[in-house]
DRENDO-1510 file (C-alpha; in Angstrom, 1 decimal, always signed):
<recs>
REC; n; res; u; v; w
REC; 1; UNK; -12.7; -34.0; -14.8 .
REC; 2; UNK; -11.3; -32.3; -11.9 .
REC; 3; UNK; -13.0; -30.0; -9.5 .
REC; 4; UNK; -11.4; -27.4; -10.4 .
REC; 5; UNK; -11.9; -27.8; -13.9 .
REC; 6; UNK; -15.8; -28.2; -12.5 .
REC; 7; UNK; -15.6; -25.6; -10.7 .
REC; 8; UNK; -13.7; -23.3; -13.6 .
REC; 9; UNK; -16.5; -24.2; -16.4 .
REC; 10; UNK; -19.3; -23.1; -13.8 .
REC; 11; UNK; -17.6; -19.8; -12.7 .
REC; 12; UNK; -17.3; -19.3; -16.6 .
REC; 13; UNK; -21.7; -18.8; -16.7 .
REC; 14; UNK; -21.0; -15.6; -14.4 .
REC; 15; UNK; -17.7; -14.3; -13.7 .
REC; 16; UNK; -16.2; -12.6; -17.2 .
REC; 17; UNK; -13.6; -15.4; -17.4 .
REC; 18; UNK; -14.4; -17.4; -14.9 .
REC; 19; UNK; -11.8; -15.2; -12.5 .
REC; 20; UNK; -12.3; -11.9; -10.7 .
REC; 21; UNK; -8.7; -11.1; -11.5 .
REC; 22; UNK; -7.3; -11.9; -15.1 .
REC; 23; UNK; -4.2; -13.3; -14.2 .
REC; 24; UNK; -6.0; -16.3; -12.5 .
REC; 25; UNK; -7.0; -17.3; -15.1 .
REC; 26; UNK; -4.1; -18.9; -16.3 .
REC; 27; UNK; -4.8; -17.3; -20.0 .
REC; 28; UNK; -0.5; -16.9; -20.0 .
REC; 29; UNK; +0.6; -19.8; -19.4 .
REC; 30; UNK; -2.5; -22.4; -20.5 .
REC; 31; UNK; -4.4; -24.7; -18.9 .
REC; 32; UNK; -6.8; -24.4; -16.1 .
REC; 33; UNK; -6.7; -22.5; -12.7 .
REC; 34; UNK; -6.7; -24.3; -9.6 .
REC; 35; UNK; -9.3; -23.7; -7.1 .
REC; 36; UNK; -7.9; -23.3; -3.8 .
REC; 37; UNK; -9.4; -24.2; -0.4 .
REC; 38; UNK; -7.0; -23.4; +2.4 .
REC; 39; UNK; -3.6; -22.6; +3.2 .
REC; 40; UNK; -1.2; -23.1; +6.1 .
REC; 41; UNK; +2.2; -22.0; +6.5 .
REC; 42; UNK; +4.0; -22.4; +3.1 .
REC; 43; UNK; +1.6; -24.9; +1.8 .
REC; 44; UNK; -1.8; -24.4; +0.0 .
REC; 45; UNK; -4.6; -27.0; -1.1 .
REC; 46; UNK; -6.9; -27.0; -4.4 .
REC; 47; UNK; -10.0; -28.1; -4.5 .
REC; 48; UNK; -8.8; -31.7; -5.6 .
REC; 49; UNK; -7.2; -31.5; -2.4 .
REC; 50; UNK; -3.7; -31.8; -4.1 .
REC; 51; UNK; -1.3; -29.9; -1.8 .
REC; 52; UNK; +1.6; -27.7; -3.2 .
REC; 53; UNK; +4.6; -25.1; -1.7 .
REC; 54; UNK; +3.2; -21.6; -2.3 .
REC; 55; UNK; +5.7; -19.4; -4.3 .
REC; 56; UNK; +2.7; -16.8; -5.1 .
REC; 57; UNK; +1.2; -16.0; -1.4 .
REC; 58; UNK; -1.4; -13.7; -2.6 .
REC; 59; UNK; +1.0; -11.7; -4.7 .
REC; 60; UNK; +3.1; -11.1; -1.4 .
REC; 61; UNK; +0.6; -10.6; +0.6 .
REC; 62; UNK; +1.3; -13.1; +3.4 .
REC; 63; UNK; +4.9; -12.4; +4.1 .
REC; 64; UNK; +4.4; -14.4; +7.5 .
REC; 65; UNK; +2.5; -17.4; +5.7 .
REC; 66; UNK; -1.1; -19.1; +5.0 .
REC; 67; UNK; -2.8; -18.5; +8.4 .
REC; 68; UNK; -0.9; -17.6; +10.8 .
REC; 69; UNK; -2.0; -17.7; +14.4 .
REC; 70; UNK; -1.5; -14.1; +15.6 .
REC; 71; UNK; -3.2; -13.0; +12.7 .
REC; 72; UNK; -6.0; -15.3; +12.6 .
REC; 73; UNK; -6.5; -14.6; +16.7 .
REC; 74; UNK; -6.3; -10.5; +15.7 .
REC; 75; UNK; -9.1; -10.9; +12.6 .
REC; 76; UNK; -11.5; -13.0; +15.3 .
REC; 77; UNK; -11.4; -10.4; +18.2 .
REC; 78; UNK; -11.9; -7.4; +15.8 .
REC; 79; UNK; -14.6; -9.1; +13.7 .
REC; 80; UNK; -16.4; -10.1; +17.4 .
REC; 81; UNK; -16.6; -6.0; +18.4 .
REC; 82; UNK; -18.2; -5.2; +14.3 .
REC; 83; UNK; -17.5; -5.9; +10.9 .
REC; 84; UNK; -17.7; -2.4; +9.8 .
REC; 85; UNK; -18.7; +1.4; +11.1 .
REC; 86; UNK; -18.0; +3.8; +8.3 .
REC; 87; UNK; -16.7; +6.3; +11.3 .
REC; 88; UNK; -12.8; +6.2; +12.7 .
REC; 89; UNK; -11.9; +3.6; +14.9 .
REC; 90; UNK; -8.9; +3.8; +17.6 .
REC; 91; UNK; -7.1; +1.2; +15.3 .
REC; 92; UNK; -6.6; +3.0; +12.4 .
REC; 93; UNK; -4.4; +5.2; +14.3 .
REC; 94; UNK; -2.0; +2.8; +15.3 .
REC; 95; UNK; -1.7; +1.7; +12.3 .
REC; 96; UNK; -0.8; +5.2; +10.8 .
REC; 97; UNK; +1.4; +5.9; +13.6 .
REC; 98; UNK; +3.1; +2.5; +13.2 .
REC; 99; UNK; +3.2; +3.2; +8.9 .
REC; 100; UNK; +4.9; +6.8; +9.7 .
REC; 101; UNK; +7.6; +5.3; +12.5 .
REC; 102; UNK; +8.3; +2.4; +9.8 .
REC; 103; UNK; +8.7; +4.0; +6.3 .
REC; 104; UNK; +11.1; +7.1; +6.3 .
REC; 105; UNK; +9.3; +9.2; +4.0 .
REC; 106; UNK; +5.6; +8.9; +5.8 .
REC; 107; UNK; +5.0; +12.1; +7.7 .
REC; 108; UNK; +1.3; +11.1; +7.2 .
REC; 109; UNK; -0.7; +8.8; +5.7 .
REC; 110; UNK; -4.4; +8.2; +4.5 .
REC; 111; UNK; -5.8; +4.6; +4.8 .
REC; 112; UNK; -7.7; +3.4; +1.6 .
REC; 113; UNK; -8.6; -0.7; +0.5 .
REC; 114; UNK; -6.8; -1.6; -2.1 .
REC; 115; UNK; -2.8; -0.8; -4.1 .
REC; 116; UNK; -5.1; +0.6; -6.9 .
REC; 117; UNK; -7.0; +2.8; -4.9 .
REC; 118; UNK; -3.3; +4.2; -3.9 .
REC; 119; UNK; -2.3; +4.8; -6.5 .
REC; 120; UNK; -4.7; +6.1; -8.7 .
REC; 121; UNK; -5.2; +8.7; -4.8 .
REC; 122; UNK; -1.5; +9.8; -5.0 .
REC; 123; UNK; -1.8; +10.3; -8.9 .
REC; 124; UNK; -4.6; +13.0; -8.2 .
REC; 125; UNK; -3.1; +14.3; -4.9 .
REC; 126; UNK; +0.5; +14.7; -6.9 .
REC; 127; UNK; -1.6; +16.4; -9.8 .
REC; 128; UNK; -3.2; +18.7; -6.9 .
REC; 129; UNK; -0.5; +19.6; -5.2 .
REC; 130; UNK; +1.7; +21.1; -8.1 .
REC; 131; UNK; -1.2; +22.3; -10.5 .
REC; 132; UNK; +0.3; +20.4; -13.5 .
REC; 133; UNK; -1.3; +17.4; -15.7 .
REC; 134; UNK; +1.4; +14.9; -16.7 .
REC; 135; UNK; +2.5; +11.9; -15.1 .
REC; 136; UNK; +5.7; +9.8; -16.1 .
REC; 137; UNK; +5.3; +6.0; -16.1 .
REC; 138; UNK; +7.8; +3.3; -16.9 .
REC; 139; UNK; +7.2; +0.3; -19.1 .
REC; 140; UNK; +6.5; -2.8; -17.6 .
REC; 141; UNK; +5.8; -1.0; -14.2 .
REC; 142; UNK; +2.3; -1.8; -13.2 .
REC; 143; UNK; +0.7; +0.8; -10.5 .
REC; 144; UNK; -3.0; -0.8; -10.8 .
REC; 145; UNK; -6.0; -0.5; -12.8 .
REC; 146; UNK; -6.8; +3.1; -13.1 .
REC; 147; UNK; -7.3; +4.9; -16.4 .
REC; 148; UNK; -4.2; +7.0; -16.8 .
REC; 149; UNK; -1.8; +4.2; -15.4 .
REC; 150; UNK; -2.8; +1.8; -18.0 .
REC; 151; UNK; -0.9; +2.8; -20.8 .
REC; 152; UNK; +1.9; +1.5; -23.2 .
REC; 153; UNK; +4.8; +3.0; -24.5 .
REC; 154; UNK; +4.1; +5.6; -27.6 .
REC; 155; UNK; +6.2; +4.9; -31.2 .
REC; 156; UNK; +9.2; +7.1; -30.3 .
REC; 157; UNK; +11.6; +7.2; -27.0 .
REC; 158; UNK; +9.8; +10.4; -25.6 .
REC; 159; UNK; +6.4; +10.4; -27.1 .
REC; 160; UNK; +3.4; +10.2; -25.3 .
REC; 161; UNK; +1.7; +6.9; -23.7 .
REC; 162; UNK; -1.0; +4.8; -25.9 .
REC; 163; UNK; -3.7; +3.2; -24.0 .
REC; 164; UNK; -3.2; -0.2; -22.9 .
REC; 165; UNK; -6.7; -1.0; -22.7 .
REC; 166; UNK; -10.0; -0.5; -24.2 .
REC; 167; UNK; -12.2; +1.8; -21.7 .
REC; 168; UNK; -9.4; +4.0; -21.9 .
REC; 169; UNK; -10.0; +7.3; -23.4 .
REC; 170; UNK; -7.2; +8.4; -26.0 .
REC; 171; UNK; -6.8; +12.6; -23.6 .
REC; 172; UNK; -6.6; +10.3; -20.6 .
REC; 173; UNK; -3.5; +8.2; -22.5 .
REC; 174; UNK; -1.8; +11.5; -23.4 .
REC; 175; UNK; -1.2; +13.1; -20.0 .
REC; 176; UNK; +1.1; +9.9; -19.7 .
REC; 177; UNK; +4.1; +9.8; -20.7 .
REC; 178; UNK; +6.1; +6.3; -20.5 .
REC; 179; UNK; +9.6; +6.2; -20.5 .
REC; 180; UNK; +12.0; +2.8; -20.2 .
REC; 181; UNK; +12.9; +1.6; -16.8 .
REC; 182; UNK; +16.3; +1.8; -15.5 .
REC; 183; UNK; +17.3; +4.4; -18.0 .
REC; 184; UNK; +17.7; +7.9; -16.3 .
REC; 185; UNK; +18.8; +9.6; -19.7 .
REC; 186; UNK; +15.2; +9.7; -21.1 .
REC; 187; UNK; +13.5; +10.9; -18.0 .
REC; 188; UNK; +15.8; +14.0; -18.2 .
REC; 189; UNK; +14.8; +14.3; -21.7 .
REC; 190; UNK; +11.3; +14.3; -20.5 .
REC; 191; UNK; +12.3; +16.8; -18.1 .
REC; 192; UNK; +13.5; +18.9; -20.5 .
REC; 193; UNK; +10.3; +18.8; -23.0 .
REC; 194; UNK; +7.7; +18.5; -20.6 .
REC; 195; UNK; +9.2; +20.0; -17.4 .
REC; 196; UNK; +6.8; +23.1; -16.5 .
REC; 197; UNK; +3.9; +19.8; -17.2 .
REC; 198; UNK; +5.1; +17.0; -15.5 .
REC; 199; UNK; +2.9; +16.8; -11.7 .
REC; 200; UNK; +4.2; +13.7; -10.9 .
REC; 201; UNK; +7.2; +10.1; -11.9 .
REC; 202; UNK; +5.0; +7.5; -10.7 .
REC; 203; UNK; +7.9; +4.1; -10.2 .
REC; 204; UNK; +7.9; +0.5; -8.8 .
REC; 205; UNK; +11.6; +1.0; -6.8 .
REC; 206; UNK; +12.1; -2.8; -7.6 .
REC; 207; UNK; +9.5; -3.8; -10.5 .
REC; 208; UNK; +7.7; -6.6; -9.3 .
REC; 209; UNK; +5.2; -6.9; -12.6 .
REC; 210; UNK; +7.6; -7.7; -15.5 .
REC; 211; UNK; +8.9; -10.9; -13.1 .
REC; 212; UNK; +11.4; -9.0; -11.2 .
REC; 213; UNK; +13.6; -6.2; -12.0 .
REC; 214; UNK; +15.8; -4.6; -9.8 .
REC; 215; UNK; +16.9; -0.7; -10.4 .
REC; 216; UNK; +20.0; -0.3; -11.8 .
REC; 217; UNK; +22.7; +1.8; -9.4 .
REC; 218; UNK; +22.0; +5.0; -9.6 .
REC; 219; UNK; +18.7; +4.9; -11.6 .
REC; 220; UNK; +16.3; +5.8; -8.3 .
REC; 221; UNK; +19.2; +8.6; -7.3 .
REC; 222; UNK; +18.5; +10.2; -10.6 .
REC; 223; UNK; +14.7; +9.9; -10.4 .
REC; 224; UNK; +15.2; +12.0; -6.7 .
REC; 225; UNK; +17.8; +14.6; -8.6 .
REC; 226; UNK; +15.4; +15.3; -11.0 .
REC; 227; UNK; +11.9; +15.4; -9.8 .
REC; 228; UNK; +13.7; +17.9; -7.0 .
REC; 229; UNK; +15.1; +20.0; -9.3 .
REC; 230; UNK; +12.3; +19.9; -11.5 .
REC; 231; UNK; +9.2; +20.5; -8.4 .
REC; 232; UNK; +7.6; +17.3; -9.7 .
REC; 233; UNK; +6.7; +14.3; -7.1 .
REC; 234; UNK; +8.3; +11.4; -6.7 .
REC; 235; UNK; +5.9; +8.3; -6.3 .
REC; 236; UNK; +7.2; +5.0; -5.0 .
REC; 237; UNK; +4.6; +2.4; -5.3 .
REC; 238; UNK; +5.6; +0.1; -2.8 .
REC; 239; UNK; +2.5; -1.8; -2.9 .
REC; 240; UNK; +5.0; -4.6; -3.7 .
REC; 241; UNK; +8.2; -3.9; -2.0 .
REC; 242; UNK; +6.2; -2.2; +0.5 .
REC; 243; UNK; +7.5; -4.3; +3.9 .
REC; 244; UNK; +9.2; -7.1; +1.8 .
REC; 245; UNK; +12.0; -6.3; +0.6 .
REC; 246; UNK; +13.2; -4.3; +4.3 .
REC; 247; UNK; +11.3; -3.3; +7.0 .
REC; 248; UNK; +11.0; +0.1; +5.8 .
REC; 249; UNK; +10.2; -1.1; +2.4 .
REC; 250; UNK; +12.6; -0.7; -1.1 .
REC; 251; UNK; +13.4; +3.3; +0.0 .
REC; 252; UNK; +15.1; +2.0; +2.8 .
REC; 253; UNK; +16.6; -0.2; +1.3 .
REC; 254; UNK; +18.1; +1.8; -1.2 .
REC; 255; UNK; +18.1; +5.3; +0.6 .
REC; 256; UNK; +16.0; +7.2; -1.0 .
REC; 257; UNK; +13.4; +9.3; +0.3 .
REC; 258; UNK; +10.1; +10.2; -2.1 .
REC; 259; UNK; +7.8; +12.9; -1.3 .
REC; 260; UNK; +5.1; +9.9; -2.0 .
REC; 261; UNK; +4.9; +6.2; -1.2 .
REC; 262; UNK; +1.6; +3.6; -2.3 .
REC; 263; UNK; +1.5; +0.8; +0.4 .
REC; 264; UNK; -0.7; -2.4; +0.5 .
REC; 265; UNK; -0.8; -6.1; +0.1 .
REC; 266; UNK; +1.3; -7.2; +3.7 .
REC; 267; UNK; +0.0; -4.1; +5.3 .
REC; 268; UNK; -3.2; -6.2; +5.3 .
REC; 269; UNK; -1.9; -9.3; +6.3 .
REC; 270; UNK; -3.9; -10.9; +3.5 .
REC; 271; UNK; -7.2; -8.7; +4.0 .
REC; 272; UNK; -8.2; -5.4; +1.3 .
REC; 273; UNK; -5.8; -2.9; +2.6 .
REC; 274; UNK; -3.9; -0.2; +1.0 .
REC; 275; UNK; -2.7; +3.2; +1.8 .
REC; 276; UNK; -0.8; +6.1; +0.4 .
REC; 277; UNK; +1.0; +9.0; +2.3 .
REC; 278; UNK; +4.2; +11.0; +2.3 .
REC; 279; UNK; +5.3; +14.6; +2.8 .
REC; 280; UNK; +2.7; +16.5; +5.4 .
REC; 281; UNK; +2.4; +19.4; +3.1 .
REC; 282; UNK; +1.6; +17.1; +0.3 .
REC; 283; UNK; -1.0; +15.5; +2.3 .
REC; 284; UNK; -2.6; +18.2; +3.4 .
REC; 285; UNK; -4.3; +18.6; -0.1 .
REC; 286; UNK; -6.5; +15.5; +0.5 .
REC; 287; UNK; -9.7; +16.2; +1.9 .
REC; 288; UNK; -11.6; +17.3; +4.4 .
REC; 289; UNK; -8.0; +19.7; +5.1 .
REC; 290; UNK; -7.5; +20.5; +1.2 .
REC; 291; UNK; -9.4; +20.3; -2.4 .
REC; 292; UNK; -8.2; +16.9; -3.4 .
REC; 293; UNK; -10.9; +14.7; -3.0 .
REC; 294; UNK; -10.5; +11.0; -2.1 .
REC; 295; UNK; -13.1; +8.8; +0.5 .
REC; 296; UNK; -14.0; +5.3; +1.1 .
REC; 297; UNK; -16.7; +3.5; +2.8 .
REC; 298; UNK; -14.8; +0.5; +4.0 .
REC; 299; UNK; -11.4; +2.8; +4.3 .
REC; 300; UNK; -9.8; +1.6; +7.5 .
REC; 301; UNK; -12.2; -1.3; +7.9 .
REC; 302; UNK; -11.3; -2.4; +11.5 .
REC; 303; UNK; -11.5; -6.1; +10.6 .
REC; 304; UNK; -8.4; -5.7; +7.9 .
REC; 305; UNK; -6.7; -3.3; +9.9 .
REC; 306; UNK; -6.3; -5.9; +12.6 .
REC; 307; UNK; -5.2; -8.1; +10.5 .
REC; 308; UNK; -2.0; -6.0; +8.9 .
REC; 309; UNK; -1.4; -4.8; +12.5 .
REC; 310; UNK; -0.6; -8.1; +13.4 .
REC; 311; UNK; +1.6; -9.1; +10.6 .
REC; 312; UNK; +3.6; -5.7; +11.0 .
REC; 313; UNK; +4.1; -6.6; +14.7 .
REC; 314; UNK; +5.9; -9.9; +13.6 .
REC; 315; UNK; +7.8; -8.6; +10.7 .
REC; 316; UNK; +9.6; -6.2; +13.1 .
REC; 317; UNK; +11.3; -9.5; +15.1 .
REC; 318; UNK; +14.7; -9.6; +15.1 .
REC; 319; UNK; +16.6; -11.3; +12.2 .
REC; 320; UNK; +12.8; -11.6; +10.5 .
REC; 321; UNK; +14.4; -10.0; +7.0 .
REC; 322; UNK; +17.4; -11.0; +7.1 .
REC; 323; UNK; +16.3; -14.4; +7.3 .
REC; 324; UNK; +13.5; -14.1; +4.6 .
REC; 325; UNK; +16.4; -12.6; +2.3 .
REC; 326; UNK; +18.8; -15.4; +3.0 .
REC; 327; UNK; +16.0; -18.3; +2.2 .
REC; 328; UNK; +14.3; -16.5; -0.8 .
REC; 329; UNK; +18.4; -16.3; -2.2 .
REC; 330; UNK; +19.1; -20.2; -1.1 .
REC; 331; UNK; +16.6; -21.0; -3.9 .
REC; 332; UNK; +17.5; -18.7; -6.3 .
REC; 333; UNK; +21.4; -19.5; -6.1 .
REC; 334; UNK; +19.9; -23.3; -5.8 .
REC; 335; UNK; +17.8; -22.9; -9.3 .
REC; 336; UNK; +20.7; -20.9; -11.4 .
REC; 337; UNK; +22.8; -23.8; -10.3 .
REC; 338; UNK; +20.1; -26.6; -11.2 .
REC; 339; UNK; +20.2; -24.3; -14.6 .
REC; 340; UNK; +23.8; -24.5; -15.3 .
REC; 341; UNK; +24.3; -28.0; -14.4 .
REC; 342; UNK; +22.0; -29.1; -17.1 .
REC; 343; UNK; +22.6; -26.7; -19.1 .
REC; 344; UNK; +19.4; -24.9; -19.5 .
REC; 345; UNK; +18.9; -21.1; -20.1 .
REC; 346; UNK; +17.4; -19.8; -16.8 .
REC; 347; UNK; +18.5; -17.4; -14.0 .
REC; 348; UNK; +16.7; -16.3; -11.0 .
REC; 349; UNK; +17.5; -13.2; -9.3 .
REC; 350; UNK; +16.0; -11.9; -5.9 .
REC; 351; UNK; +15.4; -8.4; -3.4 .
REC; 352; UNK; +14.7; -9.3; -0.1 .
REC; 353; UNK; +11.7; -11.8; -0.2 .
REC; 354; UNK; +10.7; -11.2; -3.7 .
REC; 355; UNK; +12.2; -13.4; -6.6 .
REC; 356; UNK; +12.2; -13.6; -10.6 .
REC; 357; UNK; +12.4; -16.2; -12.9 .
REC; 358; UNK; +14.1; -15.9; -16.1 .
REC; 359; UNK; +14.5; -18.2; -19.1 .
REC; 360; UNK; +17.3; -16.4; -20.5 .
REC; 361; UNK; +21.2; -15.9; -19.4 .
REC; 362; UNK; +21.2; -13.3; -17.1 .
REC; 363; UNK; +18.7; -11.6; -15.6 .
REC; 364; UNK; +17.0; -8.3; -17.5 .
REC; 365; UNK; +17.7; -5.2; -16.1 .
REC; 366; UNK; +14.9; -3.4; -18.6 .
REC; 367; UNK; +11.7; -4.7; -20.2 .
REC; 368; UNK; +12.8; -4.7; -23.3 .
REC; 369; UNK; +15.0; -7.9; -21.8 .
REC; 370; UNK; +12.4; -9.1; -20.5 .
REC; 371; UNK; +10.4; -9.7; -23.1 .
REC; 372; UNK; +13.4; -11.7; -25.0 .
REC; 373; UNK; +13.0; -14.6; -22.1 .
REC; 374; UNK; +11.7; -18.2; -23.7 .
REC; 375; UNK; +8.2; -17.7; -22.6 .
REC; 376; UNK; +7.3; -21.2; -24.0 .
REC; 377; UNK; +10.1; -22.7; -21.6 .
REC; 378; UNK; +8.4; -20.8; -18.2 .
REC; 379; UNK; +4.8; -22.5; -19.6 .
REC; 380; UNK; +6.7; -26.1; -19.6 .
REC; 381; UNK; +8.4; -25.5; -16.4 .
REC; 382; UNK; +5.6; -23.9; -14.5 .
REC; 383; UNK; +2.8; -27.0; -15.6 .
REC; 384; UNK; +6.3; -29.8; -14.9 .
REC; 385; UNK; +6.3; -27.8; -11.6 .
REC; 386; UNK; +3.0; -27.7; -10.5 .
REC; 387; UNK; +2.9; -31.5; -11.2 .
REC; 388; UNK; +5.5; -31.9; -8.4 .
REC; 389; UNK; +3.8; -30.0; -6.4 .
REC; 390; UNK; +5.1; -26.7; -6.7 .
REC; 391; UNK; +3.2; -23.2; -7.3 .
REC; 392; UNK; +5.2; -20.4; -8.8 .
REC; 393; UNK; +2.7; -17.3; -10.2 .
REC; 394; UNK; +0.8; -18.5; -13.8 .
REC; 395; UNK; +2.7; -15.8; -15.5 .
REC; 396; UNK; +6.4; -15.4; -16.7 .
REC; 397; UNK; +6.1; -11.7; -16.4 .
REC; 398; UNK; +5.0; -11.6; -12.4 .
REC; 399; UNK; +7.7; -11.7; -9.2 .
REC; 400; UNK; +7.7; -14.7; -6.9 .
REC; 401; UNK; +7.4; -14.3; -3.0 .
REC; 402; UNK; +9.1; -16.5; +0.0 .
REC; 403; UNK; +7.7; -16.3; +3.2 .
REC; 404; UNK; +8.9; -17.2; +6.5 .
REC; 405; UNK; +7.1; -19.8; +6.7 .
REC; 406; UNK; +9.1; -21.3; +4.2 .
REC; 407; UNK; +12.2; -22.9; +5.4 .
REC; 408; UNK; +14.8; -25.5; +4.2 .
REC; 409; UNK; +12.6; -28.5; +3.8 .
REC; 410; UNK; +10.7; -26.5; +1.5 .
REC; 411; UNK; +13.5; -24.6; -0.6 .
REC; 412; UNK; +15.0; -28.4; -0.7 .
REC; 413; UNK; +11.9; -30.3; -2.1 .
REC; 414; UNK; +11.9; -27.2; -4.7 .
REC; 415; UNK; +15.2; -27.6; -5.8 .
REC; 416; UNK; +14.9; -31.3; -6.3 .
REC; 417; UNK; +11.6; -31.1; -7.8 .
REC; 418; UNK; +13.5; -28.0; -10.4 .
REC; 419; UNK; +16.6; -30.8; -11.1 .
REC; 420; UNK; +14.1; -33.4; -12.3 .
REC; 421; UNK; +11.4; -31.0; -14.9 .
REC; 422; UNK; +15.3; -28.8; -15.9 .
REC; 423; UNK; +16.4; -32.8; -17.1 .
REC; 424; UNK; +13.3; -33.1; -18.9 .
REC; 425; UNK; +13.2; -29.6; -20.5 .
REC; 426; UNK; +16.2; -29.9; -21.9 .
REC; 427; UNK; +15.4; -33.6; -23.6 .
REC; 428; UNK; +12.7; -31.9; -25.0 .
REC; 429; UNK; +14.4; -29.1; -26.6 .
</recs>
């Protein structure tokens, strides 16, 4: 036995699962989850000491790689002065100052510790702001854990959302309505039904949770048309795209401006950081200025906030995305090539430095698509993978992230290891 399958079976007596997030647990895909240990550049080591290349990088959290100098030295000096004060630190404004100068749409913006936390914040400050009840979600978007954002699509095209979890009361379920992603028709029907009721369109600008899907043109002009025309608020949750697909995240990208954006996962540099913030009138609704309440204890915790200063700082080099976008497409043109040559269904698609994965012809545009990729075939590939040392995310339905620490030798031993399992998948099939 392995010691991470020792290690799994005792977590198992006191962790619901074994994992503290399901996804680890490696329920989609089979098997059991490796234990990690440490990490260093583009490479991370399990607990067997077995080293692989690091496609997952804490969900896209460490966009500058497994512990990186300047941002270990920053987490050291701020942890020396105090873990934690529960009172403002001088810190925390540079790193508003430095979110507002960055993304085009922050006029301010209120620290919080986690993409969740964002959310669920902006949710209840959109819902303040315009005195209405209903939110409009897309399927396959994920914006967190919070009650009225974890809901399915209803029966019919406009009806309203069904719980997608247990916990979840049924009122909660219908203030959410949950349209399909990329199509701009049936939010305007919404519009139309539900306008005077609709508060906020919560959307992921590039949907990073169904693998990746990338907005169709047009789609995220619509969603501005509309929620303008209709005084609701626009919502990016760039928790994801948030600093890695540009440097001022997928709105800039694309050219849009929201009235709110969701930050978090490389604003922290790898540490429990989040934030949410947008348009100052907006803003100031939240608390202690306005009746929408939101706090938190470690909000702004001086530790993490060193730690996402310091990645922003080298993220703003010159060439740094343009770089990460050329590498992260290398191995995506590399593993639709691999595909065709041996004639196996799979295309790979990417924004930036995220990537998806697809075991069908093309890549799906909504998630209807993406639920018709060969689910079975990811499974084979991501176990053949891991085998050659390789770690994409346990799941066919999550985006893969490139960092720059990666470079060609990596991208190179991935697409060699890829040639070798594609061969083998299609013998077996």
């Amino acid at each position: 036995m392995t010691r991470s399958q020792k290690l799994f079976q005792h977590a198992q007596h006191f962790i619901p699962g074994g994992v503290n997030s399901p996804v680890r647990a490696f329920r989609s895909v089979g098997g059991t989850p490796l234990f990690f240990r440490r990490g260093k550049d583009a490479t991370v080591w399990d607990a067997d000491g077995n080293s692989y290349i690091d496609y997952v990088g804490s969900w896209g959290a460490l966009i500058v790689g497994h512990s990186h100098p300047d941002v270990i030295k920053a987490v050291e000096r701020a942890a020396g002065k105090g873990l934690s004060f529960g009172a403002p630190t001088e810190a925390e404004i540079e790193m508003a100052e430095l979110l507002c100068r960055l993304v085009p749409s922050l006029e301010q913006v209120r620290l919080v510790s986690s993409g969740t936390e964002a959310t669920m914040s902006a949710i209840r400050l959109a819902r303040g702001f315009t005195g209405r009840a209903k939110i409009v979600k897309f399927e396959g978007c994920y914006h967190g854990h919070a009650d009225s954002l974890l809901v399915k699509a209803g029966s019919g095209a406009l009806a309203l959302g069904q719980p997608s979890s247990a916990g979840v009361p049924a009122g909660t379920a219908a203030n959410t309505i949950v349209l399909d992603y990329n199509n701009a028709d049936a939010l305007q029907q919404a519009f139309e039904r539900h306008g005077d009721a609709i508060a906020a369109v919560i959307v992921e600008p590039v949907a990073g949770n169904m693998s990746l899907v990338a907005p169709r043109p047009g789609f995220l002009e619509s969603l501005r048309k509309l929620c303008t025309g209709h005084g609701a608020v626009l919502i990016f949750d760039e928790v994801m795209t948030g600093f890695r697909v540009s440097l001022a995240g997928a709105q800039g990208l694309y050219g849009i401006k929201p009235d709110l954006t969701t930050l978090g996962k490389v604003i922290g540099g790898g540490l429990p950081v989040g934030a949410f913030g947008g348009r100052r009138d907006i803003m100031q609704k939240v608390a202690p200025l306005g009746p929408v309440y939101q706090a938190g204890t470690l909000s702004g915790n001086p530790v993490a906030v060193a730690a996402g200063l310091a990645t922003l700082k080298l993220i703003q080099a010159p060439g740094f995305y343009d770089r990460l976008a050329t590498v992260t497409r290398r191995l995506c043109e590399g593993l639709s090539a691999a595909a065709r040559r041996y004639a196996v269904e799979l295309s790979a698609t990417s924004v930036g430095g995220m990537f998806g994965l697809y075991f069908r012809e093309t890549p799906p545009t909504s998630y209807a698509e993406v639920m018709e990729c060969d689910r079975d075939a990811f499974n084979h590939f991501f176990h053949a993978m891991l085998a050659e040392g390789v770690y994409f995310a346990p799941s066919a339905f999550e985006a893969g992230f490139v960092s720059a620490a990666h470079g060609d030798a990596e991208i190179q031993k991935t697409l060699d290891a890829a040639g070798r399992v594609l061969v083998e998948l299609k013998a077996a099939n």
